[in-house]
PDB file of N, H, CA, C and O in Angstrom:
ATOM      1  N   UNK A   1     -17.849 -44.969 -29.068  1.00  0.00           N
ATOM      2  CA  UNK A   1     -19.177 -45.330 -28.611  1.00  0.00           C
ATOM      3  C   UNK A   1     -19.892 -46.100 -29.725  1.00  0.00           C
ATOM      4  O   UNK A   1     -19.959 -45.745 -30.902  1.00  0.00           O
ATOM      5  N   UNK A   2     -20.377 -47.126 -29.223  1.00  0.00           N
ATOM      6  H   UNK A   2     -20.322 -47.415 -28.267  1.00  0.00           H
ATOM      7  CA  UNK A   2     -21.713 -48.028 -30.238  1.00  0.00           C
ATOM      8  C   UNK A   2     -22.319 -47.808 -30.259  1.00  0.00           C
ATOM      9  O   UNK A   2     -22.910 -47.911 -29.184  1.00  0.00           O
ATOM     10  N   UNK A   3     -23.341 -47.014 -31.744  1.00  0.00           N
ATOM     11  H   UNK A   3     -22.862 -46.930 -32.617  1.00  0.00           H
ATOM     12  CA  UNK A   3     -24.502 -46.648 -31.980  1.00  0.00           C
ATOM     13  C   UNK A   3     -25.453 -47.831 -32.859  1.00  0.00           C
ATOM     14  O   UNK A   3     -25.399 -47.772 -34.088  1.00  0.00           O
ATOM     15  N   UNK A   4     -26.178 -48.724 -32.315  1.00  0.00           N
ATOM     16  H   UNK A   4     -26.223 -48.772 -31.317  1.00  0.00           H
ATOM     17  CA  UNK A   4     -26.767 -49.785 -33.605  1.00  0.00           C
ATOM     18  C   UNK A   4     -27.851 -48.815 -34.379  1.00  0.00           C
ATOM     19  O   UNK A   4     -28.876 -48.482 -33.784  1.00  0.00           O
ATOM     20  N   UNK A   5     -27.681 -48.523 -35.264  1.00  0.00           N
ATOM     21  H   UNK A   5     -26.848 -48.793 -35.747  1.00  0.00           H
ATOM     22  CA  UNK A   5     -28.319 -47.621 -36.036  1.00  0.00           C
ATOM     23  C   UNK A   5     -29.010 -48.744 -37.049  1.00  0.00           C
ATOM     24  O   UNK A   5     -29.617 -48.214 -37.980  1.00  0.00           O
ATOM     25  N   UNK A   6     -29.024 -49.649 -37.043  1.00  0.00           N
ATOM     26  H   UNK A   6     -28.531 -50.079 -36.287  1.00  0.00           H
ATOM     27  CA  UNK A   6     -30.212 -51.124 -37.639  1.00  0.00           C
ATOM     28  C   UNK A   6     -31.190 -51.366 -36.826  1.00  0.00           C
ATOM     29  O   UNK A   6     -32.075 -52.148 -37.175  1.00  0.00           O
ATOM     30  N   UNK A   7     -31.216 -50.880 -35.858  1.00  0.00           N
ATOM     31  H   UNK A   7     -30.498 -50.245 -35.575  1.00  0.00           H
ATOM     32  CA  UNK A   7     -31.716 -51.482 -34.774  1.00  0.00           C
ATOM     33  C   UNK A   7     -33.565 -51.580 -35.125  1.00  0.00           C
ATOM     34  O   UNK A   7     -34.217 -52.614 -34.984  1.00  0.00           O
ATOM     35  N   UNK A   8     -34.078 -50.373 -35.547  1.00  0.00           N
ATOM     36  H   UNK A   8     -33.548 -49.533 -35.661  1.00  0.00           H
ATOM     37  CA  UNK A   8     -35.166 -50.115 -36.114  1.00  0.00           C
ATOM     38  C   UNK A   8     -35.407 -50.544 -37.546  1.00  0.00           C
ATOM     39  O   UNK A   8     -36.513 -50.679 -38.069  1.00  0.00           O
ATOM     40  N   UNK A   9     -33.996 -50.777 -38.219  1.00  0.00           N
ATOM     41  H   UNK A   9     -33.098 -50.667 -37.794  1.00  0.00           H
ATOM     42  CA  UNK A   9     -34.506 -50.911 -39.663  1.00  0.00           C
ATOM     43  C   UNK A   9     -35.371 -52.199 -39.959  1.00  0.00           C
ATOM     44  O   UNK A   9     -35.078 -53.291 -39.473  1.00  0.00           O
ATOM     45  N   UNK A  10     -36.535 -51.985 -40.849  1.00  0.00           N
ATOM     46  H   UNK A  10     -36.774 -51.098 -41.243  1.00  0.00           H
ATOM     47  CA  UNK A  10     -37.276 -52.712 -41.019  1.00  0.00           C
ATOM     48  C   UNK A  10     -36.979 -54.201 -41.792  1.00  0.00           C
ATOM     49  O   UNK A  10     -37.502 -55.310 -41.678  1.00  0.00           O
ATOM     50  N   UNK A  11     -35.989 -53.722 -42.547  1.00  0.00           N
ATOM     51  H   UNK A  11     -35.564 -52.821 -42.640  1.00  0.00           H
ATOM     52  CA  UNK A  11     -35.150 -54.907 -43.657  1.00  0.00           C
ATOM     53  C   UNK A  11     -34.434 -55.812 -42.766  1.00  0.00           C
ATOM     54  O   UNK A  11     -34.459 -57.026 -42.967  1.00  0.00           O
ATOM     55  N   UNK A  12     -33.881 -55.358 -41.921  1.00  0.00           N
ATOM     56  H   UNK A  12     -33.861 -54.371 -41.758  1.00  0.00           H
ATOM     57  CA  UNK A  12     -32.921 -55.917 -40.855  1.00  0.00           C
ATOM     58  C   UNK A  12     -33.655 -56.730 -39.864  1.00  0.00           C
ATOM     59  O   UNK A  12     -33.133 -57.592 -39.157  1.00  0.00           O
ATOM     60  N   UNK A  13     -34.735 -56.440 -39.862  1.00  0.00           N
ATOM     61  H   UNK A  13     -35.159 -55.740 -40.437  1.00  0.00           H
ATOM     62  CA  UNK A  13     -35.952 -56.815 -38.576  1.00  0.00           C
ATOM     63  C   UNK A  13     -36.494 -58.257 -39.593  1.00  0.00           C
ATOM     64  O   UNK A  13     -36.970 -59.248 -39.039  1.00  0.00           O
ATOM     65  N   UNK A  14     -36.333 -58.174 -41.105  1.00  0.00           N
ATOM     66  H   UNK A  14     -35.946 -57.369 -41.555  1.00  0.00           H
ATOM     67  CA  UNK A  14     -37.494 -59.152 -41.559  1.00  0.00           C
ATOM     68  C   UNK A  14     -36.210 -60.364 -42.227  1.00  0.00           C
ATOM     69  O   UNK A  14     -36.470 -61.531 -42.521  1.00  0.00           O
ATOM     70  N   UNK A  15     -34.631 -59.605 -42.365  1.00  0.00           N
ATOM     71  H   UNK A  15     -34.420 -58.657 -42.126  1.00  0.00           H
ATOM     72  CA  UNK A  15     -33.554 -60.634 -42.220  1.00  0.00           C
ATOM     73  C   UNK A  15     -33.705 -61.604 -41.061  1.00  0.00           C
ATOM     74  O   UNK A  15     -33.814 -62.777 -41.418  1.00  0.00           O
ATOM     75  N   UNK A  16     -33.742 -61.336 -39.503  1.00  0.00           N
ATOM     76  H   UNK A  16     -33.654 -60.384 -39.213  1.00  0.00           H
ATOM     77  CA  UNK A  16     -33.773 -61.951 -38.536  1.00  0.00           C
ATOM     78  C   UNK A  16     -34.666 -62.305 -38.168  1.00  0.00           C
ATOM     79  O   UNK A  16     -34.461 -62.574 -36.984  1.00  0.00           O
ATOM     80  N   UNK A  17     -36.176 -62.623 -38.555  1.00  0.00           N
ATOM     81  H   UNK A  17     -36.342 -62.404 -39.516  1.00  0.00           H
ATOM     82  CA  UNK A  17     -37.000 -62.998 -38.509  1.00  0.00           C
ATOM     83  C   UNK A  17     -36.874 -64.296 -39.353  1.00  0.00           C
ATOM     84  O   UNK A  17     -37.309 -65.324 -38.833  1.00  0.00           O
ATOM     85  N   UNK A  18     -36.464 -64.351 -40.285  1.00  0.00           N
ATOM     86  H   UNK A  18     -36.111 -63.516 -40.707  1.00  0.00           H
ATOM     87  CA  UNK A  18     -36.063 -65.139 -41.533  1.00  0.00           C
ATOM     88  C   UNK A  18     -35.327 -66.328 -40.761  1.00  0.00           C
ATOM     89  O   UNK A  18     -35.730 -67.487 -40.662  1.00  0.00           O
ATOM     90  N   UNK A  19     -34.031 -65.717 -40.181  1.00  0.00           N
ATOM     91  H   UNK A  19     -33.704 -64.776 -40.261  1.00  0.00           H
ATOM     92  CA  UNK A  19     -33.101 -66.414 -39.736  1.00  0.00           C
ATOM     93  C   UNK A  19     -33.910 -67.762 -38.467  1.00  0.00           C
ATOM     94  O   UNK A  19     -33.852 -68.991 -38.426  1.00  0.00           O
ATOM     95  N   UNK A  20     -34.703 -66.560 -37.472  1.00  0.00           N
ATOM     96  H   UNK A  20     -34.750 -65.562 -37.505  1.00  0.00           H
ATOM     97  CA  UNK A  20     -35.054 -67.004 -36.667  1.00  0.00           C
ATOM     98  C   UNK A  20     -36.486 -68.212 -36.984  1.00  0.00           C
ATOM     99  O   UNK A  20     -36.485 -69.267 -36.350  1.00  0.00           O
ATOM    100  N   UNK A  21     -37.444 -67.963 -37.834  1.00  0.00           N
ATOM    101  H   UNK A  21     -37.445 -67.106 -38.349  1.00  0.00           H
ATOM    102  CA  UNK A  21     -38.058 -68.942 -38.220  1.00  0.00           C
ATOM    103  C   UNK A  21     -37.319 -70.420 -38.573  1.00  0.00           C
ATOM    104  O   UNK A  21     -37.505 -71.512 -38.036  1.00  0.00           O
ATOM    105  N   UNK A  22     -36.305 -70.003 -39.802  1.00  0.00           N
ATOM    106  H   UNK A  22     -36.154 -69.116 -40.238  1.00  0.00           H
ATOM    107  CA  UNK A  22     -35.425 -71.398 -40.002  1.00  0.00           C
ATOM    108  C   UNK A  22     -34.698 -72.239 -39.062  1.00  0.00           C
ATOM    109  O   UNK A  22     -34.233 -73.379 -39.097  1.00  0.00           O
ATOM    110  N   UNK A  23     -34.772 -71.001 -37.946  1.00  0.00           N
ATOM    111  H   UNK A  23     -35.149 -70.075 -37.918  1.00  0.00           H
ATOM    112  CA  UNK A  23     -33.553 -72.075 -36.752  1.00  0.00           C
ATOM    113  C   UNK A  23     -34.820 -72.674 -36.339  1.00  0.00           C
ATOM    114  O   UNK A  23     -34.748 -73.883 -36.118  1.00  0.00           O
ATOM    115  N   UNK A  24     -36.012 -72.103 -36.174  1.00  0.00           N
ATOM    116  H   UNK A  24     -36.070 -71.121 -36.354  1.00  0.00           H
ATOM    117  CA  UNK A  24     -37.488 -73.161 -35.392  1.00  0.00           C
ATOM    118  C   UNK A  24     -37.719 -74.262 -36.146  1.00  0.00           C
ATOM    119  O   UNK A  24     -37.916 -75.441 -35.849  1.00  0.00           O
ATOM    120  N   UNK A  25     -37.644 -73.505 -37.472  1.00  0.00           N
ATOM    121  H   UNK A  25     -37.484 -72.548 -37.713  1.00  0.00           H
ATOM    122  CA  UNK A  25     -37.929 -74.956 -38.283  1.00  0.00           C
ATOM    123  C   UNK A  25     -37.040 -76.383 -38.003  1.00  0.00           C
ATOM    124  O   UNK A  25     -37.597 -77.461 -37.800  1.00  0.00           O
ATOM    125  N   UNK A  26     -35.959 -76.251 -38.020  1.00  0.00           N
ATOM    126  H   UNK A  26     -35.507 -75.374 -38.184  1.00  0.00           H
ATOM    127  CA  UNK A  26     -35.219 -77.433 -37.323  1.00  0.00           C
ATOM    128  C   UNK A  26     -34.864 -77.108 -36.234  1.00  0.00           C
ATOM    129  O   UNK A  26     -33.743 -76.600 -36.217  1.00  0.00           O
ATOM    130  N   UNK A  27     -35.356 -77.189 -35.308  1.00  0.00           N
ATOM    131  H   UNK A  27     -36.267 -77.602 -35.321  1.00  0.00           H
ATOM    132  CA  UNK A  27     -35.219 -77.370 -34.000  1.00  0.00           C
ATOM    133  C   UNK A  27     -33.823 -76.620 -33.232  1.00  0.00           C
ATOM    134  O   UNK A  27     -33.459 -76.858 -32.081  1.00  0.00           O
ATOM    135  N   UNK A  28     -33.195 -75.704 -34.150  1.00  0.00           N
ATOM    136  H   UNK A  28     -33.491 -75.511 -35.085  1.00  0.00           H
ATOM    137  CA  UNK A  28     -31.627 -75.022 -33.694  1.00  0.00           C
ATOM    138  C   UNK A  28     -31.037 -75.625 -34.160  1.00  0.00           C
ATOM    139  O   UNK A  28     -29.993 -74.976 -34.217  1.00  0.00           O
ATOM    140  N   UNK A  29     -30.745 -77.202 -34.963  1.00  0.00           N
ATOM    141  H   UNK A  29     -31.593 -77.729 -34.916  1.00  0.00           H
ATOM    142  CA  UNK A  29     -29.751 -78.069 -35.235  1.00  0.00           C
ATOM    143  C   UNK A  29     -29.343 -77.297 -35.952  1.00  0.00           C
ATOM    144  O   UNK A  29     -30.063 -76.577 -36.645  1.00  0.00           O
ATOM    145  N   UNK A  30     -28.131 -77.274 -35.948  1.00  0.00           N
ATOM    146  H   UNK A  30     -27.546 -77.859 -35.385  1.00  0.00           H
ATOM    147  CA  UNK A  30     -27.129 -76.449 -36.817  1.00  0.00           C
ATOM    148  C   UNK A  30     -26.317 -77.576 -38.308  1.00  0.00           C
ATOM    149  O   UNK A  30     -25.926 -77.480 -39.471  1.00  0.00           O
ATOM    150  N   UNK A  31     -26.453 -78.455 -37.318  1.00  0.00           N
ATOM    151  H   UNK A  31     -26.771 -78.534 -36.373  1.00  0.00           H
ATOM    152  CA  UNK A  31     -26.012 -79.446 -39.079  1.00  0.00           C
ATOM    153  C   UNK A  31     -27.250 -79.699 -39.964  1.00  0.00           C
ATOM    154  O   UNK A  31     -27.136 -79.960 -41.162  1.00  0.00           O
ATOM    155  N   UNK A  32     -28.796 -79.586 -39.137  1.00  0.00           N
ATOM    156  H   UNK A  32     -28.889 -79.374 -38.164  1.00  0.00           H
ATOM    157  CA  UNK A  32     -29.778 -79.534 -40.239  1.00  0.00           C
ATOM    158  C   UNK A  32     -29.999 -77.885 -41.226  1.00  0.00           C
ATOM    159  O   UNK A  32     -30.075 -77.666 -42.435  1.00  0.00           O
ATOM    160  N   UNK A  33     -30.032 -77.206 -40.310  1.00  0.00           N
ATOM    161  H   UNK A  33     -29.970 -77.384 -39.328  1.00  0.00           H
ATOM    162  CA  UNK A  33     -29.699 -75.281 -40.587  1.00  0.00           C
ATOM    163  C   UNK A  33     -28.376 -75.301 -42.109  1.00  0.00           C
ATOM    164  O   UNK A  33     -28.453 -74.748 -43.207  1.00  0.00           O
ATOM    165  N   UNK A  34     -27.447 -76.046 -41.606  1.00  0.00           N
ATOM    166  H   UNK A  34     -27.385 -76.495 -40.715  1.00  0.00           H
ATOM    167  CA  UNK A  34     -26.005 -76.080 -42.808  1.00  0.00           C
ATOM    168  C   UNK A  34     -26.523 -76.746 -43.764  1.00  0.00           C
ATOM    169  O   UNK A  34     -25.919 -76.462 -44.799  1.00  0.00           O
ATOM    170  N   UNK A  35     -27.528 -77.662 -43.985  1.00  0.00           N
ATOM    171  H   UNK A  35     -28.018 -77.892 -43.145  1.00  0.00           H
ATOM    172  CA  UNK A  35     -27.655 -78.620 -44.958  1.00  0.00           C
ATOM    173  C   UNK A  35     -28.551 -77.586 -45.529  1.00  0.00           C
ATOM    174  O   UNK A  35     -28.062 -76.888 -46.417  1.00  0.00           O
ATOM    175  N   UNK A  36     -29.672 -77.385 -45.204  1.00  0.00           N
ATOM    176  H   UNK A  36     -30.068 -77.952 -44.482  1.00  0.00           H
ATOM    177  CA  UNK A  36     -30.747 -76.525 -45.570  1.00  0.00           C
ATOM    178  C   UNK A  36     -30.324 -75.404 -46.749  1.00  0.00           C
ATOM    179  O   UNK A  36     -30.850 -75.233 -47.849  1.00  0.00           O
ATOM    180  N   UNK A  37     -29.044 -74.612 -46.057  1.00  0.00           N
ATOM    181  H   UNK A  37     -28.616 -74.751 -45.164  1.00  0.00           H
ATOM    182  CA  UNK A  37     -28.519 -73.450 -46.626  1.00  0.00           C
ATOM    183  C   UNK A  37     -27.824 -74.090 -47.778  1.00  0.00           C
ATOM    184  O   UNK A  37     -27.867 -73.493 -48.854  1.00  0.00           O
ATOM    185  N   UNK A  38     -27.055 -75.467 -47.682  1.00  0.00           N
ATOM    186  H   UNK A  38     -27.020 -75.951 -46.808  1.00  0.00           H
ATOM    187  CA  UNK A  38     -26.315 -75.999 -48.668  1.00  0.00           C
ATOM    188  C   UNK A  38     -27.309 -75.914 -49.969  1.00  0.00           C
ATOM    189  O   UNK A  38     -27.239 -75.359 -51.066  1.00  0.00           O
ATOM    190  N   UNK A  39     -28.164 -76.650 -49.372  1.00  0.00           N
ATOM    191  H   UNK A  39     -28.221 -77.100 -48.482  1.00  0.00           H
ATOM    192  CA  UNK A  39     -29.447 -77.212 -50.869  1.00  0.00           C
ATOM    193  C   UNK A  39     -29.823 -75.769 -51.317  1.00  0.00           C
ATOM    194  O   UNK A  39     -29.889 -75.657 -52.541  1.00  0.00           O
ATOM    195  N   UNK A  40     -30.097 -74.587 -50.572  1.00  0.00           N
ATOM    196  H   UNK A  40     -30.043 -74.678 -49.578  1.00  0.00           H
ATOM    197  CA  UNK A  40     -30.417 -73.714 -51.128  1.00  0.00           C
ATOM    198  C   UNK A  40     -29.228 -72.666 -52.270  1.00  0.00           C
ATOM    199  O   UNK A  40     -29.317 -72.012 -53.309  1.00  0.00           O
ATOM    200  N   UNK A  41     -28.093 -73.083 -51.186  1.00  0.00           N
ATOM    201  H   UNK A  41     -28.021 -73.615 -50.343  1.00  0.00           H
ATOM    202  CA  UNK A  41     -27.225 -72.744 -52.679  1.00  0.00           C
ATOM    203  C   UNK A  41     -27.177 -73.162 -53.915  1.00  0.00           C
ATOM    204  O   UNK A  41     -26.980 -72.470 -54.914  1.00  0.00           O
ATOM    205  N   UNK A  42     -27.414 -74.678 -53.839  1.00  0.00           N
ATOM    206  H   UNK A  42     -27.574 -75.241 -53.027  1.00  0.00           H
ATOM    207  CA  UNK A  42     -27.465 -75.160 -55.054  1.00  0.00           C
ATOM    208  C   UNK A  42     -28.806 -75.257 -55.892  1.00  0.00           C
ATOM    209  O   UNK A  42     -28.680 -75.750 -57.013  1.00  0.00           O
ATOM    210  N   UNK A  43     -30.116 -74.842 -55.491  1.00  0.00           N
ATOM    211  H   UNK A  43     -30.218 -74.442 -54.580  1.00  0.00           H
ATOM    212  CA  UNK A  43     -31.146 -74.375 -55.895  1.00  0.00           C
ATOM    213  C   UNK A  43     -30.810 -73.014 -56.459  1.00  0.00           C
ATOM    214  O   UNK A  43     -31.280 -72.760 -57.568  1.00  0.00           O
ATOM    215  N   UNK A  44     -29.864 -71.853 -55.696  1.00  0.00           N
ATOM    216  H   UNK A  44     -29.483 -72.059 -54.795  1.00  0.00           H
ATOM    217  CA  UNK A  44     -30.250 -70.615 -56.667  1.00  0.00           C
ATOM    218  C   UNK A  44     -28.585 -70.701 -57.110  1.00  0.00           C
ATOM    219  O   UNK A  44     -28.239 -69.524 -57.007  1.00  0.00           O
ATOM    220  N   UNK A  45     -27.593 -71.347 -57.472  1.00  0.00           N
ATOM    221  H   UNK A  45     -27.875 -72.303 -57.556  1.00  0.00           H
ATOM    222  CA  UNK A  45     -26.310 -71.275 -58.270  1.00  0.00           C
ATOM    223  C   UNK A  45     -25.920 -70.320 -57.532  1.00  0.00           C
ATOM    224  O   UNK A  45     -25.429 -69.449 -58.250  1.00  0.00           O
ATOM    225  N   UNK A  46     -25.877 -69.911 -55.936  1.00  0.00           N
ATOM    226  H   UNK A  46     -26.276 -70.618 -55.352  1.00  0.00           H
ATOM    227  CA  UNK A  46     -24.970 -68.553 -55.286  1.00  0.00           C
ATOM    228  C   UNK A  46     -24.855 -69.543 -54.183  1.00  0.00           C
ATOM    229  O   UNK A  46     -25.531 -70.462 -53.720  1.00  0.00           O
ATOM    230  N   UNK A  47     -23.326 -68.772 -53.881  1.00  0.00           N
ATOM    231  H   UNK A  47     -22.777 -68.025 -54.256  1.00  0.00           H
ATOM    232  CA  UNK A  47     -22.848 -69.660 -52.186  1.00  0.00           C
ATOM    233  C   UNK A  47     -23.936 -68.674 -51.092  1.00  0.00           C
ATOM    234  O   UNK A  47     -24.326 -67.537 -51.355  1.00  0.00           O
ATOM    235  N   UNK A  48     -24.174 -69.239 -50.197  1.00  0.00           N
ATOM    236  H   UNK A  48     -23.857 -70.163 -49.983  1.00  0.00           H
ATOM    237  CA  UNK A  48     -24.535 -68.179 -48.875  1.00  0.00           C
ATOM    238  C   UNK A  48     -23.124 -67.920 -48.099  1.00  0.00           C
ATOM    239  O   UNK A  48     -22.116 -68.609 -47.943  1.00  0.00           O
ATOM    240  N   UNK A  49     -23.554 -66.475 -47.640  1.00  0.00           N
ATOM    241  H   UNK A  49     -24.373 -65.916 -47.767  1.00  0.00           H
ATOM    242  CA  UNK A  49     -22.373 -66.089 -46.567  1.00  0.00           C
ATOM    243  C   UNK A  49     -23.073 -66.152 -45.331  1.00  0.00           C
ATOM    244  O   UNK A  49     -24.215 -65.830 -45.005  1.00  0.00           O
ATOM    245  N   UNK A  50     -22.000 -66.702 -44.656  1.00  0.00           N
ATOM    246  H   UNK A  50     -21.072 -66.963 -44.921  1.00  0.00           H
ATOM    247  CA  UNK A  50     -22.349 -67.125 -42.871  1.00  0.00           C
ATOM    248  C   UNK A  50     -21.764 -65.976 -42.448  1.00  0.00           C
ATOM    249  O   UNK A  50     -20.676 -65.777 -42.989  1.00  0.00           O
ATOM    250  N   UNK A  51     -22.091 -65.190 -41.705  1.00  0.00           N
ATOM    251  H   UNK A  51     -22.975 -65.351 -41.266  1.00  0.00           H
ATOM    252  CA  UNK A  51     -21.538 -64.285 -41.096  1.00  0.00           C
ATOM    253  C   UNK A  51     -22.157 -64.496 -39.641  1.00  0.00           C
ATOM    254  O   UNK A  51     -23.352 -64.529 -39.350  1.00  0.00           O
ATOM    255  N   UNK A  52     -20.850 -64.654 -38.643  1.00  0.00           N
ATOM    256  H   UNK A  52     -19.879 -64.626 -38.880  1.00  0.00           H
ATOM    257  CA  UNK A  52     -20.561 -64.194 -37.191  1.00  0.00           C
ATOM    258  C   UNK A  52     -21.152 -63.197 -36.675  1.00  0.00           C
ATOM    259  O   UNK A  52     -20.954 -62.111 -37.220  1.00  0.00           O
ATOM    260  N   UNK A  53     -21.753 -63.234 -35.873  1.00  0.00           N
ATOM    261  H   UNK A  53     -21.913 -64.116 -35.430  1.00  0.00           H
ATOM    262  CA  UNK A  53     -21.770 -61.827 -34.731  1.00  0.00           C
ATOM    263  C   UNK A  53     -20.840 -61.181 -34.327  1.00  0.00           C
ATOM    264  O   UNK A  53     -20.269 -61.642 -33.339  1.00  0.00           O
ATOM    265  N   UNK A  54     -20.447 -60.194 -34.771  1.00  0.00           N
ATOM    266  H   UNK A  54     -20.912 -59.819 -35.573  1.00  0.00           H
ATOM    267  CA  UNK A  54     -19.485 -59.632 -33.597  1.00  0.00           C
ATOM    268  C   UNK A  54     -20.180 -59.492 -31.931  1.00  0.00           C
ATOM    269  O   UNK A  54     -21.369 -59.213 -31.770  1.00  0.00           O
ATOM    270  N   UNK A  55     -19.043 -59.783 -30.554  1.00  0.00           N
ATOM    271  H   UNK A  55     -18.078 -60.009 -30.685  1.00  0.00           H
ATOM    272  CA  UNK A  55     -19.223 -59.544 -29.536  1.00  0.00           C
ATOM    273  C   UNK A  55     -19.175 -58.314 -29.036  1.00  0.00           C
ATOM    274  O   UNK A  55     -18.106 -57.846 -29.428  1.00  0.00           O
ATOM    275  N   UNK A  56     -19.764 -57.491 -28.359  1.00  0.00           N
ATOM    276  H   UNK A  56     -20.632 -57.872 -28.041  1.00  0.00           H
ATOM    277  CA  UNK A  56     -19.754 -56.390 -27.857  1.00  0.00           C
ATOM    278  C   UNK A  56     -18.262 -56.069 -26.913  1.00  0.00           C
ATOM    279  O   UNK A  56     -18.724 -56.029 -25.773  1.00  0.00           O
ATOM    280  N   UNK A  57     -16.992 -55.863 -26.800  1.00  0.00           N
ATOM    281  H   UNK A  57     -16.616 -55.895 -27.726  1.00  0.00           H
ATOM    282  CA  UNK A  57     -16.279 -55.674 -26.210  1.00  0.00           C
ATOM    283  C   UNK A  57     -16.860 -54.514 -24.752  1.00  0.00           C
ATOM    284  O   UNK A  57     -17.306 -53.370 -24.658  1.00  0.00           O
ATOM    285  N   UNK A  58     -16.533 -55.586 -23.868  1.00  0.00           N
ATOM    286  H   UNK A  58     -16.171 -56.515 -23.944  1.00  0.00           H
ATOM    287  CA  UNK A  58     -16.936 -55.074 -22.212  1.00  0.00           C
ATOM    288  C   UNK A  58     -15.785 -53.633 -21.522  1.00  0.00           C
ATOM    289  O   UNK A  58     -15.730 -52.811 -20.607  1.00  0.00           O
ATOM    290  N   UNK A  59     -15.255 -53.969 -22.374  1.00  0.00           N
ATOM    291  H   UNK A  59     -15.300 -54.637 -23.117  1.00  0.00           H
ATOM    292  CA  UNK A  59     -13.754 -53.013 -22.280  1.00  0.00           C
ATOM    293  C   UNK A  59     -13.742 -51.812 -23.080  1.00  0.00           C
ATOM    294  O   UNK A  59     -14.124 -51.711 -24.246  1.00  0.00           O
ATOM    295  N   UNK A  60     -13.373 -51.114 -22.504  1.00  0.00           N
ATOM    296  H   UNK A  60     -13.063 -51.196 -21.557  1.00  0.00           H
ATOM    297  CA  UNK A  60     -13.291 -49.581 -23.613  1.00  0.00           C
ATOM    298  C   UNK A  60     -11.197 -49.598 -24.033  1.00  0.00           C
ATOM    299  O   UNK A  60     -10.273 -49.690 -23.225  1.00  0.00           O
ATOM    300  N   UNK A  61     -11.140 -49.470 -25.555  1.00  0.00           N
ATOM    301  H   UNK A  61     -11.891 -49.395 -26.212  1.00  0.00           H
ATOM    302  CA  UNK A  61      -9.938 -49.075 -25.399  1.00  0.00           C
ATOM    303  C   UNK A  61      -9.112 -47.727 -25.607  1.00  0.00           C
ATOM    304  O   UNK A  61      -7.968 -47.387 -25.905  1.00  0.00           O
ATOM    305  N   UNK A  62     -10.411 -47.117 -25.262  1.00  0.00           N
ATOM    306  H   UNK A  62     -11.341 -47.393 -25.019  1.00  0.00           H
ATOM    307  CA  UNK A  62     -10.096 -45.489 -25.618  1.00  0.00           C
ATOM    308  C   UNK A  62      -9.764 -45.292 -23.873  1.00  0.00           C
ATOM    309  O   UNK A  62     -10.260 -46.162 -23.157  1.00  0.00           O
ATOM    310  N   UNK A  63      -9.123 -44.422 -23.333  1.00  0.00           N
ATOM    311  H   UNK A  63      -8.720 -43.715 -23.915  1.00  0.00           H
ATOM    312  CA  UNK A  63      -8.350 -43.975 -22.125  1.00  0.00           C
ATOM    313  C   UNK A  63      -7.890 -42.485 -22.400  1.00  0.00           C
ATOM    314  O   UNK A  63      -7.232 -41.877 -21.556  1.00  0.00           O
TER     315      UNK A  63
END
């Protein structure tokens, strides 16, 4: 069973807020979003990690 136990966390709430302002700021473009993150790596000398969503599997594989 999936419990999102982030779901409330406040840190997690002001990560995706973050995220979600920057995608407004450029309009969702994702090659302006990649550039953005680029320059900011090289402003603070650290790579960013892109991390995926995992999908919710519709399927149970417990039986």
């Amino acid at each position: 069973m999936y419990i999102n136990l982030m779901k409330d966390d406040p840190i997690i709430a002001d990560v995706r807020k973050a995220r979600e302002d920057i995608s407004k700021r450029f309009g969702g473009d994702m090659d302006k979003i990649y550039a953005y993150y680029k320059q900011e790596e090289q402003k603070l000398g650290k790579k960013v990690k892109f991390i995926r969503q995992q999908k919710k599997s519709t399927s149970s594989s417990k039986q």
